[in-house]
ZAMARGU-4260 file (C-alpha; in steps of 0.2 Angstrom, whole numbers, plus 5000, padded with zeros to 4 digits):
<rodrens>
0) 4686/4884/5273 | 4692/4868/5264 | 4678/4870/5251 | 4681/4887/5249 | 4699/4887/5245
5) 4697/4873/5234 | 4684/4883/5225 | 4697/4897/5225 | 4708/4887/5216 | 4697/4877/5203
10) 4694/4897/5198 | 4709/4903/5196 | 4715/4886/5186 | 4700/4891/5174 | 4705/4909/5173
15) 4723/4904/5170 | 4716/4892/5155 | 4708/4905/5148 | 4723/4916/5147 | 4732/4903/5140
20) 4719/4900/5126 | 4720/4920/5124 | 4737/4920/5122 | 4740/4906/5109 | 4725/4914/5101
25) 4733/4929/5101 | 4750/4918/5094 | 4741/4911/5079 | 4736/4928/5075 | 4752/4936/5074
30) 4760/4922/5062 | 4742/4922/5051 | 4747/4941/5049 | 4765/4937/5047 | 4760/4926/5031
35) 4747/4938/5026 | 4760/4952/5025 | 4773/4939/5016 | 4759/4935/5004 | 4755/4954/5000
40) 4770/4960/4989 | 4774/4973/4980 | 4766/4977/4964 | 4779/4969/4953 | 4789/4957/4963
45) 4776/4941/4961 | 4785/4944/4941 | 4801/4943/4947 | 4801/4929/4959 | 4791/4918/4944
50) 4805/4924/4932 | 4818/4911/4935 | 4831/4925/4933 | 4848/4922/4945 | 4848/4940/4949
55) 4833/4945/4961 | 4834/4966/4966 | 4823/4968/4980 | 4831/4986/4987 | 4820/4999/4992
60) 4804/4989/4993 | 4800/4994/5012 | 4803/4976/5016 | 4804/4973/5037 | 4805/4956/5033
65) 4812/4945/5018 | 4797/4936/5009 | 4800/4918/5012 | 4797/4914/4995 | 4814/4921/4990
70) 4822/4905/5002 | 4815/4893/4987 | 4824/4902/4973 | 4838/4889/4973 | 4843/4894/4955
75) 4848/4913/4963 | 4865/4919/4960 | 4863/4936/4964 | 4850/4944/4978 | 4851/4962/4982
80) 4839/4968/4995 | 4847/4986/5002 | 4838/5001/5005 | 4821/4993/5016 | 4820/4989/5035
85) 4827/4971/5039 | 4832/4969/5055 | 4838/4950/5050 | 4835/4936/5038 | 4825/4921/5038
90) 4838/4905/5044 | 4830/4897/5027 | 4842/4909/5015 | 4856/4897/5019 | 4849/4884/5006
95) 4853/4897/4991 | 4868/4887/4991 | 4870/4895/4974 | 4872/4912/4978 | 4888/4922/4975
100) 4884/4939/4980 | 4873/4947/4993 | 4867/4964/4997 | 4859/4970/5012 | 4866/4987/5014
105) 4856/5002/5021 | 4844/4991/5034 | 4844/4989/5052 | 4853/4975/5055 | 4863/4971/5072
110) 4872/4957/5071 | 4876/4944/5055 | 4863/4931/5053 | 4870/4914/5054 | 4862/4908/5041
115) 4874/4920/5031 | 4886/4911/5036 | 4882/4894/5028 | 4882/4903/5010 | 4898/4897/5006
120) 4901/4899/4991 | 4898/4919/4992 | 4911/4931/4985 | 4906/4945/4988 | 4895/4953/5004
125) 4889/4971/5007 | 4885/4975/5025 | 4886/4993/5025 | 4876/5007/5033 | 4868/4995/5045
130) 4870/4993/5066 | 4884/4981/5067 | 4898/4981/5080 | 4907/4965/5076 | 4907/4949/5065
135) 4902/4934/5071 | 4918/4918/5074 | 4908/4909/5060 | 4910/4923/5044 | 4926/4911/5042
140) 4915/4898/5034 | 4914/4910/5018 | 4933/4903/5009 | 4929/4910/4994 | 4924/4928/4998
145) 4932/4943/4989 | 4925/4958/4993 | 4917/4963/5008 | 4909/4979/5012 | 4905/4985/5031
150) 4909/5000/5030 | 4896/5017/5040 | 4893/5004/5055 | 4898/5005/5072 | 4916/4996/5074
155) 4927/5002/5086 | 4941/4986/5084 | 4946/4981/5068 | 4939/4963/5066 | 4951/4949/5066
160) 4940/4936/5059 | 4943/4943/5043 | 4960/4936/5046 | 4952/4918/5041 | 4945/4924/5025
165) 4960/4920/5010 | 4956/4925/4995 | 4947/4943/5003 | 4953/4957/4992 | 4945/4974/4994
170) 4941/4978/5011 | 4928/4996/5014 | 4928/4997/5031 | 4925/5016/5032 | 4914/5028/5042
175) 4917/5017/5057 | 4925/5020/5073 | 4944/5015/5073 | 4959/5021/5083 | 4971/5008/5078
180) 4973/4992/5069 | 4979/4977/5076 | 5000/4974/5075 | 4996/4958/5062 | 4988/4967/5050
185) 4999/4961/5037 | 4994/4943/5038 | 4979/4947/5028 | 4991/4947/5009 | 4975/4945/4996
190) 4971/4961/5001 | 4974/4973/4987 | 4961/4988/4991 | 4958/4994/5009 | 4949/5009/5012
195) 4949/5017/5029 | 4942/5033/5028 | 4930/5040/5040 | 4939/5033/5055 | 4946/5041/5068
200) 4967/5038/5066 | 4977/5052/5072 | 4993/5043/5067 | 4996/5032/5053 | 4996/5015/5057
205) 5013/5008/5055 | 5009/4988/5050 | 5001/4995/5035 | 5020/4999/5029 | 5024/4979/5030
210) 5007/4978/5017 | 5018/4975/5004 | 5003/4971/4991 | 4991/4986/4993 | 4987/4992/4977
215) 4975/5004/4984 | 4974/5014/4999 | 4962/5027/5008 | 4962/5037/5024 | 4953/5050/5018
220) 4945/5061/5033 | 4956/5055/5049 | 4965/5065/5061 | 4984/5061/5053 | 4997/5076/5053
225) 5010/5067/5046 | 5015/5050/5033 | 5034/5041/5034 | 5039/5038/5016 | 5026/5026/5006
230) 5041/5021/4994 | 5042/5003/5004 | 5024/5001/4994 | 5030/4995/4979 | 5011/4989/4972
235) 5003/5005/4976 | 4995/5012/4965 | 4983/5025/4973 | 4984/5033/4991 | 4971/5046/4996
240) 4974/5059/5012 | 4963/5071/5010 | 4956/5080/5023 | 4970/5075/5035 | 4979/5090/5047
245) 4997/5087/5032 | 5004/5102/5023 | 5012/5093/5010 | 5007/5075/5001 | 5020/5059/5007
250) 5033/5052/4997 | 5027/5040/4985 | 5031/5031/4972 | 5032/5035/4953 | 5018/5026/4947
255) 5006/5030/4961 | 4992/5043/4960 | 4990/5053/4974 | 4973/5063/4980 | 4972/5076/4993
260) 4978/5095/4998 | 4994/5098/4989 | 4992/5083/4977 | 4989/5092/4959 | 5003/5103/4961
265) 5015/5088/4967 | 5009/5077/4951 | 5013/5093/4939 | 5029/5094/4947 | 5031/5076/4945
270) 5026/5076/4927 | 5038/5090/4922 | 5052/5081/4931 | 5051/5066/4919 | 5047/5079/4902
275) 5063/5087/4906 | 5073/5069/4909 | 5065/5063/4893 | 5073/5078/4883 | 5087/5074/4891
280) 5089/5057/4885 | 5081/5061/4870 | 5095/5076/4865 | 5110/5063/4873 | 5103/5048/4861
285) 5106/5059/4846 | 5122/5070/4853 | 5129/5050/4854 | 5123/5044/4837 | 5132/5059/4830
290) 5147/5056/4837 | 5145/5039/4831 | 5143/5043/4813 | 5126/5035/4809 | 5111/5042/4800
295) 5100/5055/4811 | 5086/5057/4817 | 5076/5068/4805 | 5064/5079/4816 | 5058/5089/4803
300) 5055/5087/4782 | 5060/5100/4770 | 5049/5103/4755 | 5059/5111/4739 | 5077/5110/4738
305) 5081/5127/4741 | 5078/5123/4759 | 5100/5120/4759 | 5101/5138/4761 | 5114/5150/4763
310) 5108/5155/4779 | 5108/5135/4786 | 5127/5135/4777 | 5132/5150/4789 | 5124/5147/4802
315) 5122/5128/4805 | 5140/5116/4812 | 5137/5101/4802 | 5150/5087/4799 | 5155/5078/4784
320) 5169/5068/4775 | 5183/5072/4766 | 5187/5061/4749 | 5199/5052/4761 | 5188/5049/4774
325) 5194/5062/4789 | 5180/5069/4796 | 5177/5087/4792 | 5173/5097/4807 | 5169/5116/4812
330) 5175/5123/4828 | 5163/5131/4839 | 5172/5144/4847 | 5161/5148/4860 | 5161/5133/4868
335) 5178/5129/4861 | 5175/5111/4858 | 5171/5102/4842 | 5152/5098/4838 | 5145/5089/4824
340) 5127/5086/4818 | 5128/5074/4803 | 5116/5082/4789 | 5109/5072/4774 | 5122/5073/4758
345) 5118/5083/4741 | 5115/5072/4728 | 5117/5083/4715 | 5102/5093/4711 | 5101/5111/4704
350) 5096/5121/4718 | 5087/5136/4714 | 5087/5151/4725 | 5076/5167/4726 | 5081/5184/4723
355) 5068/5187/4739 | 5077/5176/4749 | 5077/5158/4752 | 5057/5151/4755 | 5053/5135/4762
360) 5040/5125/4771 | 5042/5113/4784 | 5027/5099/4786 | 5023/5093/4806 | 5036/5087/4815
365) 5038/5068/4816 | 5044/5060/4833 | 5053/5044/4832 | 5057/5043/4851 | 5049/5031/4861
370) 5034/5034/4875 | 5021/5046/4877 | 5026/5064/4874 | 5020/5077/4887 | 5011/5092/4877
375) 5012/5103/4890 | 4993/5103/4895 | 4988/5105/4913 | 4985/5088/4923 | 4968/5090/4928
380) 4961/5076/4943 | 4943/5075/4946 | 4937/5069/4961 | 4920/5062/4957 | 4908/5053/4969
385) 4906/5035/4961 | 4891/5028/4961 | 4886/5013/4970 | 4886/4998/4959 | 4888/4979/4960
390) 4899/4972/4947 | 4902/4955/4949 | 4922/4956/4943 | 4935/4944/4951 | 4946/4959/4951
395) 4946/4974/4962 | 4930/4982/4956 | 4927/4994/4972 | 4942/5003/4966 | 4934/5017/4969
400) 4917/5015/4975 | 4913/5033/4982 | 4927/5044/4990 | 4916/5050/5005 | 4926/5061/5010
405) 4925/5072/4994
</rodrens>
């Protein structure tokens, strides 16, 4: 029995080493297939990684993993590769110590590599349209990040780790999954742009009335019935709405373009408001420099002489000067008050009349008055669907990258 059991055992101890060798057989495999995939590239891209060019676009090249070769570029400055099927990157992407901005954007990618994380001296990051849920504690690490993009993922609480980031600017965080945004919103005040659209608010988030620097705002496609006032917003510049349950657009400010349901109308009504108080301080400027006496402002220039006519002598209430100095003036009896428009003296000249009546020509009119003048046409908005593109500005540059909701 001895014998046989140790018989058994000597066996199954070969067995078991064979499996073994089976297995790292079957290992050695895998990573020789690994490199052979890395090694076969894409017609094309053996170019660009000999090209020494800082800007390496790898995006929609059916990648599942990033060629390790593209780890040793250390002269990159740009590497876009959204649009293939990562999952992650290689832990080797963090010596591109020299890379600003990164794209990964439309892949399958769970959770930030940490790896990312070491690139710090990235300024902008586009994580959109992939699997995430949250950001790791780490993302802190990236100072002198800009712009960040995350937005058609799968958050449901806003990510306070962005609170670390201080120069972060524009913020897309649409097509997610929020309810709310947390009470200390406002410590993040770099940020200019924030677009929430997509999400799922069904009352607007007060702490975003204490985010006094906002120069751009979207909520595009949520569930809000009503605004408060946005007038607190002093740095606004644009606020979108559209698609929300509101009947009328929220007060805003006079600089700040507005886009949603009711929005033309309230800009033409808006314009037509500061045409008529710009006539209004145009006709009280020269009401006043008639009173005063001084030349006028001469809207219109008449060719030929004959243009002092007897019809402008009836008709016209000018004022003048008698030899002593008392101003002439003619009463308007309708209004019973005195009114005087100052006209340009005659300096003598023969005037010559026709027996058909008085003919005269007047050239375009000339406008001395100051800012733009409002010609009447209608204001038109387009609400075009930008295209994606990565601009490496400092400023805001994702002013508008698309509105999704129009």
């Amino acid at each position: 029995m001895g014998n046989s059991s140790r018989k058994g055992e000597e066996e199954e101890g070969e067995e078991g080493g064979k499996d073994g060798e089976e297995a790292e057989t079957t290992e050695k495999e895998e990573e020789e297939a690994v490199v052979e995939v890395e090694e076969e590239l894409p017609l094309g891209v053996e170019e660009m990684l000999e090209s020494g060019d800082p800007v390496l676009d790898l995006s929609y090249r059916k990648f599942k993993r990033l060629p390790l070769r593209v780890c040793g570029l250390m002269h990159l400055e740009k590497l876009y590769a959204c649009g293939n099927s990562l999952r992650t990157l290689p832990d080797s992407i963090s010596q591109l110590q020299g890379l600003r901005v990164l794209a990964v954007d439309f892949n399958k990618i769970e959770d930030v590599p940490m790896a990312v994380c070491q690139l710090t001296n990235l300024t902008r990051l586009y994580l959109g349209s992939n699997r995430l849920m949250s950001l790791p504690p780490e993302l802190s690490n990236l100072k002198s990040l800009r712009c960040l993009w995350v937005e058609s993922n799968y958050f449901q609480i806003f990510p306070r780790e962005l609170y670390d980031l201080p120069h972060l600017k524009s913020l897309q965080i649409g097509d997610n999954r929020l309810k709310t945004l947390p009470p200390d919103l406002w410590r993040m005040e770099a940020l200019r742009g924030l677009w929430l659209y997509g999400n799922r608010f069904d009352t607007f988030p007060k702490v975003l009335l204490r985010m006094e620097f906002l120069e751009i705002l979207d909520l595009d496609r949520n569930k809000i019935s009503e605004f408060p006032s946005l007038k607190r917003l002093r740095a606004l510049r644009l606020f979108s709405y559209d698609h929300n349950p509101v009947k009328e657009p929220p007060k805003v400010g006079q600089e700040v373009l507005v886009v949603g349901e009711g929005a033309m109308e309230f800009l033409e009504e808006r314009e037509a408001r500061k045409e008529r108080r710009r006539k209004a301080a145009e006709e009280a400027e020269e009401l006043a420099l008639a009173l005063a006496g001084e030349e006028p402002v001469i809207h219109g220039i008449l060719k030929n002489s004959s243009s002092i006519s007897k019809q402008a002598t009836n008709d016209a209430v000018v004022t003048t000067e008698d030899k002593e100095g008392e101003p002439l003036v003619k009463e308007d009896e309708e209004d019973g008050g005195y009114v005087g428009l100052p006209v340009t003296e005659y300096d003598g000249a023969d005037l010559e009349y026709n027996e058909d009546g008085v003919e005269y020509e007047t050239e375009e009119l000339i406008c001395e008055g100051e800012g733009f003048e409002y010609e009447g046409e209608e204001l038109e908005y387009e609400r075009a669907q930008m295209d994606y593109e990565y601009e490496d500005s400092e400023e805001l540059e994702d002013t508008g990258r698309q509105d999704q909701g129009a």
